[in-house]
C-alpha positions as a Markdown table, in Angstrom:
| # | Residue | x | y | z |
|---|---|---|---|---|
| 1 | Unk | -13.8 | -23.2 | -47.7 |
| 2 | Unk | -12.9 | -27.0 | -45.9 |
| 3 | Unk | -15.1 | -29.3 | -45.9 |
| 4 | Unk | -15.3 | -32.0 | -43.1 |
| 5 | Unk | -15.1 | -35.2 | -43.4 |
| 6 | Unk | -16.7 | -38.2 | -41.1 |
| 7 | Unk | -12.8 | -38.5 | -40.2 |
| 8 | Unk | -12.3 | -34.9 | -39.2 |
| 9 | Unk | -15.4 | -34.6 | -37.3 |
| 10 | Unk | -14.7 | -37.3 | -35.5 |
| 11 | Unk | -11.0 | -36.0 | -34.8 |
| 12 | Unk | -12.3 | -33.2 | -33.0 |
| 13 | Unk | -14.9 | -34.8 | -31.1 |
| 14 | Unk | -12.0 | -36.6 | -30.0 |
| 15 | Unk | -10.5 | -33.8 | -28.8 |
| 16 | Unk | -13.2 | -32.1 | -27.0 |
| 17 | Unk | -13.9 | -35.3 | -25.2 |
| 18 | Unk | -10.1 | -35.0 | -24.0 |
| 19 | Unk | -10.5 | -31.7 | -22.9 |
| 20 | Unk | -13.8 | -32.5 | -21.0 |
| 21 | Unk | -12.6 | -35.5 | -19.4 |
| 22 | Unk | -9.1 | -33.8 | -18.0 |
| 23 | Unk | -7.2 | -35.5 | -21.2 |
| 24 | Unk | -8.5 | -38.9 | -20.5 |
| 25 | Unk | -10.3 | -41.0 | -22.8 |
| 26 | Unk | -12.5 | -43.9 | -21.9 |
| 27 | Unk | -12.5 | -45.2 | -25.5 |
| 28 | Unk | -13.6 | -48.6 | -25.5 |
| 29 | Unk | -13.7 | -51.1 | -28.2 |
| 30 | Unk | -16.5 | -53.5 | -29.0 |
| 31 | Unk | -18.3 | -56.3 | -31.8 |
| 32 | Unk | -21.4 | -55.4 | -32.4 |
| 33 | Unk | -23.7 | -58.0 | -35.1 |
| 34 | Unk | -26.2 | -55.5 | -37.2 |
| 35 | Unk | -28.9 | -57.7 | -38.9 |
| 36 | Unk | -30.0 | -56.9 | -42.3 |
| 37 | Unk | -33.1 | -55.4 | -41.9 |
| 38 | Unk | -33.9 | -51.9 | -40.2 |
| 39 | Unk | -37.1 | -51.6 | -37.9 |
| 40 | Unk | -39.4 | -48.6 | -36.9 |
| 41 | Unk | -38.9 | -47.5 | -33.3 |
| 42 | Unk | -39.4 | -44.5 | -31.3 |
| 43 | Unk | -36.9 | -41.5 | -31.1 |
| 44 | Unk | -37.8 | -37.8 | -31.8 |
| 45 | Unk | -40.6 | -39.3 | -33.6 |
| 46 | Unk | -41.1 | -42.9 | -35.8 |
| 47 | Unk | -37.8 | -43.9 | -37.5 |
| 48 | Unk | -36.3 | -46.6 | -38.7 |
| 49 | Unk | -33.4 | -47.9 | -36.5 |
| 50 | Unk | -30.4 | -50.5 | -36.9 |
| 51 | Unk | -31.8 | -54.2 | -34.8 |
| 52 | Unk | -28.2 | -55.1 | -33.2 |
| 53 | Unk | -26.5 | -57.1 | -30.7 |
| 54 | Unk | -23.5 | -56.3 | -28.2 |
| 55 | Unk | -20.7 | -58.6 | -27.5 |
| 56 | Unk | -22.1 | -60.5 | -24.4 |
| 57 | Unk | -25.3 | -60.1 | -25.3 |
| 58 | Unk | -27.6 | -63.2 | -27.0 |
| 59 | Unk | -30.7 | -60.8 | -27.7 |
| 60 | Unk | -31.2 | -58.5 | -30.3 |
| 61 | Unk | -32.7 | -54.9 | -29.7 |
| 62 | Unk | -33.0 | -51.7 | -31.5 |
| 63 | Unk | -30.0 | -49.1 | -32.2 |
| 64 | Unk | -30.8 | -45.6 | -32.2 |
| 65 | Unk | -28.0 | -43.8 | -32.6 |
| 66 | Unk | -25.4 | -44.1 | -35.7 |
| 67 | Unk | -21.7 | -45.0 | -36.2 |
| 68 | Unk | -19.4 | -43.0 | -38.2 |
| 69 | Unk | -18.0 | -44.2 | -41.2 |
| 70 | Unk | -20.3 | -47.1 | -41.1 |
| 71 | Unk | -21.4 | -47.6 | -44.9 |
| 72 | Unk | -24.9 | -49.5 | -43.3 |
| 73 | Unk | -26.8 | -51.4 | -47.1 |
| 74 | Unk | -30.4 | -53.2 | -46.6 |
| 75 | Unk | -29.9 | -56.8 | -47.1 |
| 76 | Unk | -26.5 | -56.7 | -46.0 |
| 77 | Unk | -25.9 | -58.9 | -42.0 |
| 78 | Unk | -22.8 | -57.5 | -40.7 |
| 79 | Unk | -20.2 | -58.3 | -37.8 |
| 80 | Unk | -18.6 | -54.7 | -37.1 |
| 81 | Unk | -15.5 | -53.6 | -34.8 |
| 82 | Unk | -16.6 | -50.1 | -33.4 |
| 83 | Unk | -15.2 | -47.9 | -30.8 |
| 84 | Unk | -17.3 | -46.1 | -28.1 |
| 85 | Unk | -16.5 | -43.0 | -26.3 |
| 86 | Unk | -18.5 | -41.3 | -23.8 |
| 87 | Unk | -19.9 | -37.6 | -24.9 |
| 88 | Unk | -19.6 | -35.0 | -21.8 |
| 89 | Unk | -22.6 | -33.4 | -20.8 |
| 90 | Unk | -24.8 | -34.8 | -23.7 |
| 91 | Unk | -28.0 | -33.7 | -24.3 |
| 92 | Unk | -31.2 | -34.9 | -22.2 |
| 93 | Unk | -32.6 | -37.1 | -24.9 |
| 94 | Unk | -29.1 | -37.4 | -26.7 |
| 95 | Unk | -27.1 | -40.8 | -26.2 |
| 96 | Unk | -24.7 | -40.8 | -23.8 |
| 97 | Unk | -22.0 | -42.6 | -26.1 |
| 98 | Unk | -20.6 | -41.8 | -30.0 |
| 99 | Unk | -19.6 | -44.9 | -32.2 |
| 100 | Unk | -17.2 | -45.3 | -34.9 |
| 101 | Unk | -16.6 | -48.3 | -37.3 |
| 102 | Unk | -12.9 | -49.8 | -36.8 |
| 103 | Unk | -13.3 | -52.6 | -39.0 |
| 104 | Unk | -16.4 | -54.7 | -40.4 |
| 105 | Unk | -15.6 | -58.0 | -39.7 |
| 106 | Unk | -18.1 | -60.4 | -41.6 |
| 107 | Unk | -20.5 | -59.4 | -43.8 |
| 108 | Unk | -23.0 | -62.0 | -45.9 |
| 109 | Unk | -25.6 | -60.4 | -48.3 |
| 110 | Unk | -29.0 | -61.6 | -48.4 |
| 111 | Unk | -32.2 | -61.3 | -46.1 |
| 112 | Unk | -31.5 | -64.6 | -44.1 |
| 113 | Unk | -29.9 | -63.8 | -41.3 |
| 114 | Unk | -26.7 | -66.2 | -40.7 |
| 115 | Unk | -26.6 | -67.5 | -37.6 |
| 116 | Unk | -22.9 | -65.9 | -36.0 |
| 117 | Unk | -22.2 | -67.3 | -32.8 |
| 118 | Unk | -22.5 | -64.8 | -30.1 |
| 119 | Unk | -19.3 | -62.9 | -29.1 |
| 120 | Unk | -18.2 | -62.8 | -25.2 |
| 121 | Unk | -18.3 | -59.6 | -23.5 |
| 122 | Unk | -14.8 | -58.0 | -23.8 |
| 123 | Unk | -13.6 | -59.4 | -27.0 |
| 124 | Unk | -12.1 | -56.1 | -28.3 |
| 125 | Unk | -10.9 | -57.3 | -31.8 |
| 126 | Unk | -12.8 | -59.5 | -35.0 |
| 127 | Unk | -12.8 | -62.7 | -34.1 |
């Protein structure tokens, strides 16, 4: 028997998304800053989600989906590189969007968080 790996799985996400979108993909690539700590929020019940902000954005807000082949360690601030796709036909209470890590750009251990400059909307590659 295969197994699947986060690689593989995303592979054929890939592909259905293709398929459902007429061979199109509207993959688009993004910073996100993930802070070091993880905070309880609200989902299919009480959870402990990923505090991040967008490129473009200058506040921080809770994450509650996750991104493939992102190895996330308490304690760790991080400035990632991730690609988001859209998912066709998701789920009512499923996000609309699947991530995956391209790069992690910056990462400083400790539970201070550094102060990174915010990153302009559009800025597709580590700065």
């Amino acid at each position: 028997m295969m197994s699947v790996t986060g690689s593989d799985q995303w592979l054929r996400w890939w592909c259905i998304a293709a398929m459902a979108v007429g061979g199109t993909l509207q993959v688009e690539r993004t910073i996100v800053d993930v802070l070091p700590v993880r905070r309880p929020c609200m989902g299919e019940g009480v959870r402990a989600c990923l505090v991040v902000r967008w490129a473009g954005d200058t506040t921080w807000g809770a994450f509650y989906d996750d991104i493939d082949g992102f190895p996330y360690e308490p304690g760790v601030q991080y400035r990632l590189l991730v690609e988001r796709r859209p998912i066709p036909n998701p789920l009512a209470d499923a996000s609309a969007y699947a991530y995956r890590l391209v790069r992690i750009c910056h990462q400083t251990r400790g539970d201070r968080v550094t102060a990174l400059a915010p990153v302009e909307k559009g800025v597709a590659e580590c700065p």
